[in-house]
DRENDO-1510 file (C-alpha; in Angstrom, 1 decimal, always signed):
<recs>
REC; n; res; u; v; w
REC; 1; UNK; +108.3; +94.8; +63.6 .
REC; 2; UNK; +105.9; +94.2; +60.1 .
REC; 3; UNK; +105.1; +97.0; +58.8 .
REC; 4; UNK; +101.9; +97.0; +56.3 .
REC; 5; UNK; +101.0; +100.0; +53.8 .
REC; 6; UNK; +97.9; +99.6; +52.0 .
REC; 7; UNK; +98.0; +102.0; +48.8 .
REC; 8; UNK; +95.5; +102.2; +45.7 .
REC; 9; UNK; +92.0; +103.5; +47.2 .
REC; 10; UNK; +90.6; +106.7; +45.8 .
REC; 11; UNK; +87.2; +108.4; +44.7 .
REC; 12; UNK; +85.2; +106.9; +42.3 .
REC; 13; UNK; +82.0; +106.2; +40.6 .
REC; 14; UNK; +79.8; +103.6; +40.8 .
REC; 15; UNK; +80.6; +100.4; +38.1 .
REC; 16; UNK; +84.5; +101.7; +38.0 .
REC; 17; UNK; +87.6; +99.4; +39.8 .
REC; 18; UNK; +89.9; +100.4; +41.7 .
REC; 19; UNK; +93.4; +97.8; +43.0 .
REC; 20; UNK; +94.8; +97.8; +46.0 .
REC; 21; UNK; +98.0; +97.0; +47.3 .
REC; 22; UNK; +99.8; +96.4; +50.4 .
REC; 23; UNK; +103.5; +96.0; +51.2 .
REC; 24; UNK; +104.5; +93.5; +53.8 .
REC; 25; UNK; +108.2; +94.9; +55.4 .
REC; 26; UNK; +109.9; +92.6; +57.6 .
REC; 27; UNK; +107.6; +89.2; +57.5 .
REC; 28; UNK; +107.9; +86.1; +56.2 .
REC; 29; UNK; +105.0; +86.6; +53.7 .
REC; 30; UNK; +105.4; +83.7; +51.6 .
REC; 31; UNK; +104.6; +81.1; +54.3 .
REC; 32; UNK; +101.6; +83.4; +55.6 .
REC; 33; UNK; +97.5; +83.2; +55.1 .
REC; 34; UNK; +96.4; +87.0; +54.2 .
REC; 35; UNK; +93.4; +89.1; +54.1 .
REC; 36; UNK; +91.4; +92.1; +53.4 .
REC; 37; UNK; +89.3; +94.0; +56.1 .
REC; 38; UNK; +86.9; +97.1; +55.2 .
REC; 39; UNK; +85.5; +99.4; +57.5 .
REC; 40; UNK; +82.9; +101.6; +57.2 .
REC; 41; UNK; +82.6; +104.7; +59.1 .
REC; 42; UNK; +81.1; +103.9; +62.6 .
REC; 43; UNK; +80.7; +100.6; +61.7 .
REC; 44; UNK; +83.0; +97.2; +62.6 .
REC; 45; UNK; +85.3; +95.9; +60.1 .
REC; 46; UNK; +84.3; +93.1; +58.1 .
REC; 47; UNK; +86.6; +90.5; +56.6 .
REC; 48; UNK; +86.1; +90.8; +52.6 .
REC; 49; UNK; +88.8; +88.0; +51.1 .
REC; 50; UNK; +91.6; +86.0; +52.2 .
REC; 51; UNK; +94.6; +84.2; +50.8 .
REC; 52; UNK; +96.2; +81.0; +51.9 .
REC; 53; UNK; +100.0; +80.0; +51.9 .
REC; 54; UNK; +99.6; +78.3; +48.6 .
REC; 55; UNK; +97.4; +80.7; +46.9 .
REC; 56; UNK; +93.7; +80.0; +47.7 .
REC; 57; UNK; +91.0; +82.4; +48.1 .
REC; 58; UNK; +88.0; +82.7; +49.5 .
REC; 59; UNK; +85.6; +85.9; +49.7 .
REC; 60; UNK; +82.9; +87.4; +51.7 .
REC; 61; UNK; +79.5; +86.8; +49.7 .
REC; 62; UNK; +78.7; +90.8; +48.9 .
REC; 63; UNK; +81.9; +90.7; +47.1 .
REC; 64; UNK; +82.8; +87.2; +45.5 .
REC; 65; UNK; +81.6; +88.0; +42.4 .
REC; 66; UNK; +83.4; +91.4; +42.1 .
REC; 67; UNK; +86.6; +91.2; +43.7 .
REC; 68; UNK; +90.0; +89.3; +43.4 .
REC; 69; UNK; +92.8; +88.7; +46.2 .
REC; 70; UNK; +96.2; +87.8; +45.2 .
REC; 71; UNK; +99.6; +87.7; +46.0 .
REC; 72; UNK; +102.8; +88.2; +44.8 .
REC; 73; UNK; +105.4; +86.8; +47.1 .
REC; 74; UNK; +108.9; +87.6; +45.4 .
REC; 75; UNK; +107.6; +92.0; +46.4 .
REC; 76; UNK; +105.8; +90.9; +49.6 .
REC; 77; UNK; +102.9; +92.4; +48.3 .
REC; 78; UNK; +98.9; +92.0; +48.7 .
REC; 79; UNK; +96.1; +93.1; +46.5 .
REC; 80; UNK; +93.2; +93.4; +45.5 .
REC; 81; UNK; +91.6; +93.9; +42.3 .
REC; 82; UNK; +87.9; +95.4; +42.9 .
REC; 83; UNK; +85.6; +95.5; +39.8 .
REC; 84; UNK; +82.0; +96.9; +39.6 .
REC; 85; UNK; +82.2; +99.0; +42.7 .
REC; 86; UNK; +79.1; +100.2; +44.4 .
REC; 87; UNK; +78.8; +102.6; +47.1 .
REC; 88; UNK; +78.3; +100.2; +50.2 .
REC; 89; UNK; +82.1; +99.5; +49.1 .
REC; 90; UNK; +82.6; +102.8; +50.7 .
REC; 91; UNK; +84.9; +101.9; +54.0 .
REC; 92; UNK; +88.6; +102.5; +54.7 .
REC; 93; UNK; +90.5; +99.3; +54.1 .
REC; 94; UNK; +93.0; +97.3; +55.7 .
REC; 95; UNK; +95.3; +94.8; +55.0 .
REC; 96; UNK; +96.4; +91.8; +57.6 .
REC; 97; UNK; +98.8; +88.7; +57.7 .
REC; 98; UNK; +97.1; +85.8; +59.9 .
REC; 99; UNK; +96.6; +81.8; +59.6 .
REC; 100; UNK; +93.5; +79.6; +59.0 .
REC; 101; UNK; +92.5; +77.4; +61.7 .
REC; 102; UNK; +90.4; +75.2; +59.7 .
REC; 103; UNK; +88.4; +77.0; +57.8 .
REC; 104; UNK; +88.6; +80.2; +59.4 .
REC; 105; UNK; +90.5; +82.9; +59.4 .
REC; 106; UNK; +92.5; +84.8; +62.4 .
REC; 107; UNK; +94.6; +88.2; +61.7 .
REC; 108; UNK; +97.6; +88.2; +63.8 .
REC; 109; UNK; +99.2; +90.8; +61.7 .
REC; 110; UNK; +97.6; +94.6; +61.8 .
REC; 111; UNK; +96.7; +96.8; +60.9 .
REC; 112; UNK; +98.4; +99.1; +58.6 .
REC; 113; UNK; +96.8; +103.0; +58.0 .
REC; 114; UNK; +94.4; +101.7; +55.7 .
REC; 115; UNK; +93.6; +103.1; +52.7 .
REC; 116; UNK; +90.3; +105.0; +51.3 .
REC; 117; UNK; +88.0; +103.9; +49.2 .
REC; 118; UNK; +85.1; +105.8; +48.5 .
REC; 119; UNK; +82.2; +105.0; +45.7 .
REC; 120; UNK; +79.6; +107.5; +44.5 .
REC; 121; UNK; +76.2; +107.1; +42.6 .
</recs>
């Protein structure tokens, strides 16, 4: 019954940024934990940042210094704002709704038809 659609990936070059989005249809997204999931080819995805309900992140260490997450709750929308792209940021990526348990964070919510980034040299 939620629908996600990530939007925003592309082709670029190495040291350009890119935002993604991702529309949330039919969810309660402003009570809702969030992340971001990448995927290389033939590889398993890999969580890359998440949200909580009141607006904190956290963020795999490859990316922490690079990328944002954020939310705006009012268009039920994720993104994420990725600077100083490399090309082992090269994966499809996904968006998810989910809840912390402690620290850690499960997806309940996914996945959407991801969206392509791709980062050449």
């Amino acid at each position: 019954q939620v629908r996600l659609m990530e939007s925003g990936g592309g082709f670029v070059q190495a040291g350009e940024s890119l935002t993604l989005s991702c529309v949330f249809s039919g969810s309660s997204f402003s009570i809702n934990a969030a992340g971001w999931y990448r995927q290389p080819v033939g590889s398993p995805r890999d969580l890359v940042a998440t949200i909580d309900r009141v607006g904190k992140t956290k963020y795999a260490d490859s990316v922490k210094d690079r990328f944002s997450i954020s939310r705006d709750d009012a268009k039920n929308t994720l993104y994420l704002q990725m600077n100083n792209l490399k090309p082992e940021d090269t994966a499809e990526y996904y968006c998810t709704g989910g809840s912390f348990i402690g620290t850690v964070y499960y997806p309940n919510v996914g996945w959407g038809q991801g969206t392509q980034v791709t980062v050449s040299s």
